[in-house]
N, C-alpha and C positions, 0 to 999 in steps of 0.2 A: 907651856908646851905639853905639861901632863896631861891638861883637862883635853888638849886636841888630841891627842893618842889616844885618850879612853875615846873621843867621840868619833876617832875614826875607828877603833877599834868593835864598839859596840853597831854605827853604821855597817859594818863588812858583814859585821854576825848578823844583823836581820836583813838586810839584802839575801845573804847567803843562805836563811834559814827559810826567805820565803820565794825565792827563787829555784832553789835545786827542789824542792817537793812538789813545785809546781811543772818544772818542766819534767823532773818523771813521772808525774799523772798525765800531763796531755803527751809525752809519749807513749805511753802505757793506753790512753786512749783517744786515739787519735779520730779528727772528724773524716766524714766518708760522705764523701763530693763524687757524685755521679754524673760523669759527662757526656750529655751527648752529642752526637756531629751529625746534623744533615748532612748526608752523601748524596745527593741528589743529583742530576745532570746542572742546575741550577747555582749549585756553589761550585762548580769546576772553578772559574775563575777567583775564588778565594782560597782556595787553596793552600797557597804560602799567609796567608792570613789566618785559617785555622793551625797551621802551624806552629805562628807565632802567639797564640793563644793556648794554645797545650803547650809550649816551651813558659808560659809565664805562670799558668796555672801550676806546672809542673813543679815552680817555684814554692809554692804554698808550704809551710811547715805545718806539722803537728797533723798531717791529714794523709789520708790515702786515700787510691781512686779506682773506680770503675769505669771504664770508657766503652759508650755501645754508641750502636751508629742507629739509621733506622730502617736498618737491613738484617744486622750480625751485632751479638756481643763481642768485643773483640777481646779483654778479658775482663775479668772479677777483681774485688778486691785487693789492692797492692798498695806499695808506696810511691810506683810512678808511674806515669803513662806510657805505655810501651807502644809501639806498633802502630806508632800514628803517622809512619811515611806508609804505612801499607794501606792507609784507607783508598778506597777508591772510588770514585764519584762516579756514580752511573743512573739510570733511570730515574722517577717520577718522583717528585717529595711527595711523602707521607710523614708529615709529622704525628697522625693519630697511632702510629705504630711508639714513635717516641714515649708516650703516655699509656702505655699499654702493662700493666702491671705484675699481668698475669704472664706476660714473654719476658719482661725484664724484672725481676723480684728486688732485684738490686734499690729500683726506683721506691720501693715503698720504703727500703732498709736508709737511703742517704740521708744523711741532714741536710743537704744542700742539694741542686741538682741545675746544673749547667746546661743551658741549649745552645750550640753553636750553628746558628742558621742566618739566613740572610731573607728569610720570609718575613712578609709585612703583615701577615692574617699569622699569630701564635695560639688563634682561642683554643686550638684542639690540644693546648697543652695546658689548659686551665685547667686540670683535675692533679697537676703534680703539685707536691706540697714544697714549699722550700725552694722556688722558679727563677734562676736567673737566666734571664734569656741575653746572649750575647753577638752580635754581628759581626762577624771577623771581615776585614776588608783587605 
């Protein structure tokens, strides 16, 4: 019974010792996931689709996000995505504004960088580094 107390004992202390310093380092520095949303006339009907993909991204620990469209930044830097019932789907896709670095600075800054479209042609977003392209349906 002794030798199991020290082994649980000394198990709790290295969980514990490498556990808490790790999650206050990726607190302390969390990844920065740039999301973008085709607001196009084109994705009206996914809609509740992109929805439910910012509600799951949203989920992500240890990150914060930037959410632009390829219209408007909607905002910068955070730990959630806000104001994603306010998008509004309207006129022509432009995904080369998506990839535009010099409008969205944020894109050079992310580690990651999300596309939420439903386009089958993505090349114009071949110059972003770190690309996941996603089709909300």
């Amino acid at each position: 019974m002794k030798r199991f107390l020290a082994w649980l004992l000394i198990t709790a202390a290295l969980f514990l010792g490498i556990s808490v310093p790790s999650h206050l380092f990726l607190k302390a520095h969390p990844r920065r996931i740039a999301v973008a949303v085709d607001t196009s006339f084109e994705m009206q009907g996914a809609r509740a689709g992109v929805r439910r993909e910012l509600a799951r991204l949203e989920g992500t620990r240890y990150a914060e996000f930037c959410l632009l469209t390829d219209k408007v930044k909607v905002h910068g830097w955070q730990e959630t995505l806000n104001a994603a019932g306010d998008l509004v789907f309207y006129g022509p896709r432009d995904l080369s504004a998506l990839a535009d670095a010099a409008r969205y600075p944020e894109l050079a800054e992310a580690d990651t960088v999300i596309v939420l479209t439903g386009a089958r042609d993505t090349s114009a977003l071949r110059g972003l580094r770190a690309l996941r392209v996603i089709s909300p349906r």
